[in-house]
N, C-alpha and C positions, 0 to 999 in steps of 0.2 A: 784336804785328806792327808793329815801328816803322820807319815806310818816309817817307821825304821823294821824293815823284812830282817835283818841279818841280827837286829835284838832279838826278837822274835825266835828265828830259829835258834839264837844263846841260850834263850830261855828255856825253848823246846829240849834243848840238847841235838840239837840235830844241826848235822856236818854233812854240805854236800856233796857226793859222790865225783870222780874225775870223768868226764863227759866220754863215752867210748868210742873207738873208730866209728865213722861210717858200715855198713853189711856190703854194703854194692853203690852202685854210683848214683848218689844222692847226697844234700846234703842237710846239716841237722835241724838246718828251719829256714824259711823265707820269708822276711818281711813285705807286705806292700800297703800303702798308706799307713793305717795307724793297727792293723792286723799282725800279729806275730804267728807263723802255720808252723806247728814243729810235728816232725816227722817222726813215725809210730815207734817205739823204745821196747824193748824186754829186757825182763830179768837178767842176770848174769849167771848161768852156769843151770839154770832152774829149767828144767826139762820135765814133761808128762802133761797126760790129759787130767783134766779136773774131773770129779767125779769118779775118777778112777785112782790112778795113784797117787793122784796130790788130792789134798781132801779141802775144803773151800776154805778153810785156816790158810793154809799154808798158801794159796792162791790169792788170798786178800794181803798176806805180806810179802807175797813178791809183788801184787799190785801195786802197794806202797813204796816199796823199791825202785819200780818204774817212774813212782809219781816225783821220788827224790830226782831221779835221772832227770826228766822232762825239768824241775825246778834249777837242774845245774845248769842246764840248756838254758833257759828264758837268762838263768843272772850273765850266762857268759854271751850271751847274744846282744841282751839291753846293758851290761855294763853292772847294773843293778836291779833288784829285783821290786825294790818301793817304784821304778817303773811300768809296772804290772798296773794297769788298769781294772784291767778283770779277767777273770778267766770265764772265755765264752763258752765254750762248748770240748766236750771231750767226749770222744771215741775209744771205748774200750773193748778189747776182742781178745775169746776166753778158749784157750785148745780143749774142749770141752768134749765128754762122752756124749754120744746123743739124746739119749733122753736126763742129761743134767739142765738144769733151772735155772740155779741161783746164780748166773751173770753181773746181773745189779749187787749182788752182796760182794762179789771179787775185786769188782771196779771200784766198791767204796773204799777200799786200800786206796789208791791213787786220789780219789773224794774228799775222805775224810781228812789226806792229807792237807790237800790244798786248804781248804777252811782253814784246820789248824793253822798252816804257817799265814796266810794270806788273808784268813777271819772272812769279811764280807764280800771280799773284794776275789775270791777264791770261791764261790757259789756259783756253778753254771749249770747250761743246759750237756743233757748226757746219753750217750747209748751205751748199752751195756750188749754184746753181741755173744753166741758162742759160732765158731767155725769149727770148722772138721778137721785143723791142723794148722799150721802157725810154723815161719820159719825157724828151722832148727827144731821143730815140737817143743819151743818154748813156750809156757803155759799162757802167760797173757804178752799181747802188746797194745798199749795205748798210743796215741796223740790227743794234741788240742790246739787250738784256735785260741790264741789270747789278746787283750786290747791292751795298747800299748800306748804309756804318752812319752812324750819327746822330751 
């Protein structure tokens, strides 16, 4: 499997974000065995309930924002990102009005990104959640579960 991620993203045009502090006392991901767990990310500056004042546009590209994040996280973690096995599984959670729906359409910001930069190797399994509110009433935060080789 010989993939060069950082062509990839040249090609894409895409430049990864500077990884943000910590919110509180945590830190941005834990490895154990061949498992990388990175810790849930938002937006930056991007405030409101979906369905309400952010309209699901705007929500799928701050989703994709987030996805940049998490993607800064795994390269400064593994060193590089062609270390990226797979992407297992991701949790996405949506500050969402109550009776809004479309979760899975928000998260495929974060989704669609991975494919893109990572192709097959970036297809996982997914939730797509809304909550009643989100710290700072940032509109989404994800994590994920990634496989990692050495």
């Amino acid at each position: 499997m010989e993939m060069n991620t950082d062509k990839q993203l040249k090609k894409l045009g895409i430049e990864l974000p500077a990884i943000p502090e910590p919110a509180g006392n945590y830190v941005h991901a834990v490895r154990t065995g061949n498992l990388l767990y990175l810790s849930g990310k938002g937006p930056r500056g991007s405030k409101g309930k979906v369905g309400g004042t952010v309209s699901t546009e705007q929500a799928y590209a701050h989703a994709r924002e987030v996805g940049l994040i998490l993607l800064a996280v795994m390269r400064h973690e593994l060193g590089s990102l062609d270390r990226v096995v797979r992407i297992v599984k991701v949790l996405g959670m949506v500050n969402a009005e109550p009776d809004f729906g479309d979760q899975p359409k928000v998260i495929n910001g974060c989704s669609d990104l991975f494919v893109e930069v990572l192709q097959e190797r970036g297809r996982h399994a997914r939730s797509a959640v809304g909550m009643g509110s989100l710290p700072n009433q940032i509109t989404v935060e994800i994590e994920c579960i990634v496989e990692v080789a050495d």
